[in-house]
Backbone as CSV, one residue per row, in Angstrom:
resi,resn,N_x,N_y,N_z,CA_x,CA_y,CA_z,C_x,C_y,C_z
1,UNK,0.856,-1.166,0.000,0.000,0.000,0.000,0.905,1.234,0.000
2,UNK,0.560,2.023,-0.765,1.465,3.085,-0.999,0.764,4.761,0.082
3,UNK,1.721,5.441,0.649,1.871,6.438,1.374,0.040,6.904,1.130
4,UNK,-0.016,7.648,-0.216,-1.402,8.152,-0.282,-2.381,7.170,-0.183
5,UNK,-2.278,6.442,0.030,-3.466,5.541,0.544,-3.499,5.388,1.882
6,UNK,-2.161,4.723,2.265,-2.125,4.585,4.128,-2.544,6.002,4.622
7,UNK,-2.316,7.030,3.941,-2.867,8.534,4.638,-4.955,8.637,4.428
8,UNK,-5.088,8.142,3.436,-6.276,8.282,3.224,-7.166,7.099,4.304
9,UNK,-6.546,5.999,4.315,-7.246,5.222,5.231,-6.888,5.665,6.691
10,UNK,-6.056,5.892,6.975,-6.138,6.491,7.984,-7.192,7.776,8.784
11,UNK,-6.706,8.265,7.542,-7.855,9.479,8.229,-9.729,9.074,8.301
12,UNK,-10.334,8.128,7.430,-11.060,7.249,7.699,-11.432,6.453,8.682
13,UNK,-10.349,5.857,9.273,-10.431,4.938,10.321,-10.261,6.183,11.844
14,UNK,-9.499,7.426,11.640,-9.537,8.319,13.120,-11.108,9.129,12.739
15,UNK,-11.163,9.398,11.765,-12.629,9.846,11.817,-13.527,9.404,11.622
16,UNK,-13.656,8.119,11.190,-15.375,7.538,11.438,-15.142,6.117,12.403
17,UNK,-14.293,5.403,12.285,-13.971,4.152,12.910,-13.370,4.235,14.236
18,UNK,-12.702,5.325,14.658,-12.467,5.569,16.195,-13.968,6.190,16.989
19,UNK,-14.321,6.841,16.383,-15.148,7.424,17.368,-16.697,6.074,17.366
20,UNK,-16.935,5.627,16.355,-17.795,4.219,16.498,-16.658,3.434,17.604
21,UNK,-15.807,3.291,17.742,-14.895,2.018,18.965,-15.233,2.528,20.220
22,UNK,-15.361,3.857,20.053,-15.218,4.430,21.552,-16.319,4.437,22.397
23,UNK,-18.165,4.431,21.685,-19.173,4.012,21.499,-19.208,2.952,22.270
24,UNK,-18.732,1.895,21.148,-18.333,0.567,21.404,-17.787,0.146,22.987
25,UNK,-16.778,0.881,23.480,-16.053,0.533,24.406,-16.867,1.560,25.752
26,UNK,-17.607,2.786,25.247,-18.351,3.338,26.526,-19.808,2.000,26.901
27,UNK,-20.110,1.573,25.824,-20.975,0.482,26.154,-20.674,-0.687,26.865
28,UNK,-19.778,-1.122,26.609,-19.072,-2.310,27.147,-18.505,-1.955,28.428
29,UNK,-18.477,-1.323,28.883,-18.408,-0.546,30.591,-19.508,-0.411,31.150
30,UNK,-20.421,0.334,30.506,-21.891,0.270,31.032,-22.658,-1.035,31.321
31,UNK,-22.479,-1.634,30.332,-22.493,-3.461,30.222,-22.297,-3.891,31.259
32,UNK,-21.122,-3.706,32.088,-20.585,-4.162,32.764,-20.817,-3.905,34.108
33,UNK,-20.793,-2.418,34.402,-21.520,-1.923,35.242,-23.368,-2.387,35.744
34,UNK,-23.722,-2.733,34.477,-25.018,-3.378,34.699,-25.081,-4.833,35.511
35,UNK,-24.016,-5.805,34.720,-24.038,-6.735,34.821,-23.460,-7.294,36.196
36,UNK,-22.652,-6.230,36.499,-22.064,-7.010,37.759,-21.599,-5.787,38.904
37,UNK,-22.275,-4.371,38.647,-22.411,-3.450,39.676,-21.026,-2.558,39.282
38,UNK,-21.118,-1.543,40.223,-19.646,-0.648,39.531,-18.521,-1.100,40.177
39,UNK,-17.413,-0.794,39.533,-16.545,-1.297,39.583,-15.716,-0.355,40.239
40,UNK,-14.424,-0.731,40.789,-13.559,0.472,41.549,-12.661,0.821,40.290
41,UNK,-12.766,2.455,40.499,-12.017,3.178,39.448,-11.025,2.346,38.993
42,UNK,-9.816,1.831,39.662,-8.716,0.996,38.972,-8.975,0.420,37.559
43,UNK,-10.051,-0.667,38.283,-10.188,-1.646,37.187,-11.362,-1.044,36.017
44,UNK,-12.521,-0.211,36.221,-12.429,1.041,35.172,-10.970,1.437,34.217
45,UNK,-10.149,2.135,34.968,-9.271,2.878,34.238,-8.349,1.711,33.685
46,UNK,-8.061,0.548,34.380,-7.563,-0.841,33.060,-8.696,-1.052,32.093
47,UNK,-9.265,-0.885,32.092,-10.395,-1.844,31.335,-10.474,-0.396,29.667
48,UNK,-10.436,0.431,30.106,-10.287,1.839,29.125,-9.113,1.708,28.468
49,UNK,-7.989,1.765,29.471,-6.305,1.844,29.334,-6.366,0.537,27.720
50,UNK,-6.645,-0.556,28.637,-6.482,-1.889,27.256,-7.645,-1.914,26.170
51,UNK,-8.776,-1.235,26.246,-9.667,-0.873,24.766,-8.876,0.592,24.406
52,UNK,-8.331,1.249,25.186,-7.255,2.499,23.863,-6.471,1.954,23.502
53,UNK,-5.584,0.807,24.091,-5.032,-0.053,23.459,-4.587,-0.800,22.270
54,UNK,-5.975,-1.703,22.816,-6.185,-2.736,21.810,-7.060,-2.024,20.280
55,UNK,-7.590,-0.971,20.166,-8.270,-0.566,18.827,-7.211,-0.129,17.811
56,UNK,-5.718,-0.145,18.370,-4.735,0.284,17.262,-4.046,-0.965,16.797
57,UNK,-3.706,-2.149,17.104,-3.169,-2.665,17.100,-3.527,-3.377,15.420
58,UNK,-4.624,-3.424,15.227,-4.946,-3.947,13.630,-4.432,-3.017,12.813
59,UNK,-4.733,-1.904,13.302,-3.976,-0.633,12.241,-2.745,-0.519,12.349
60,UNK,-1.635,-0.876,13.081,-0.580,-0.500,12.467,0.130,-0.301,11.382
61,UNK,-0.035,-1.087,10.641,0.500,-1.250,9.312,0.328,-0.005,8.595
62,UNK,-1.104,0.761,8.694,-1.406,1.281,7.802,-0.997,2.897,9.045
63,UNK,-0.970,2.840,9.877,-0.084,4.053,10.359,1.069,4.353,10.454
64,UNK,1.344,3.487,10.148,3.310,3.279,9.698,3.884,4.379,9.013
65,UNK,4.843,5.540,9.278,4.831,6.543,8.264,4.159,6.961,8.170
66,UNK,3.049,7.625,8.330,2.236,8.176,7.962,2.910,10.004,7.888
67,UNK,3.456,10.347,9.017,3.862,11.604,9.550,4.784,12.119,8.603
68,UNK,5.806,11.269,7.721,6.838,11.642,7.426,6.435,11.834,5.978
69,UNK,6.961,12.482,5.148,7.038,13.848,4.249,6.796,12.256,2.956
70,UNK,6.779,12.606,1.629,6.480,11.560,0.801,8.105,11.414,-0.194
């Protein structure tokens, strides 16, 4: 995949596909909170810490370089 593309998907995936994950991941707390009562901040702030995490990790490839000049 060449530079102008990894830039174009990128900006795709921070503007429509991050903010749907984050959705995603405020639900899955609430979920959780439902399911088994609230939780102590800690394990809140792990549970956030590893979904900011884990939503980049498929993308690397295509954020690779991205920053640097063509």
């Amino acid at each position: 995949m060449d530079l102008k593309t990894r830039k174009r998907w990128s900006l795709v995936i921070l503007l429509i596909g991050l903010p749907l994950y984050i959705v995603v991941a405020v639900s899955l707390v609430n979920w959780m909170d439902r399911t088994w009562g609230r939780q102590p901040i800690l394990i809140e702030l792990a549970v956030y810490a590893a979904l900011g995490i884990l939503w980049a990790l498929p993308f690397r490839k295509v954020f690779t370089g991205i920053g640097k000049g063509e």
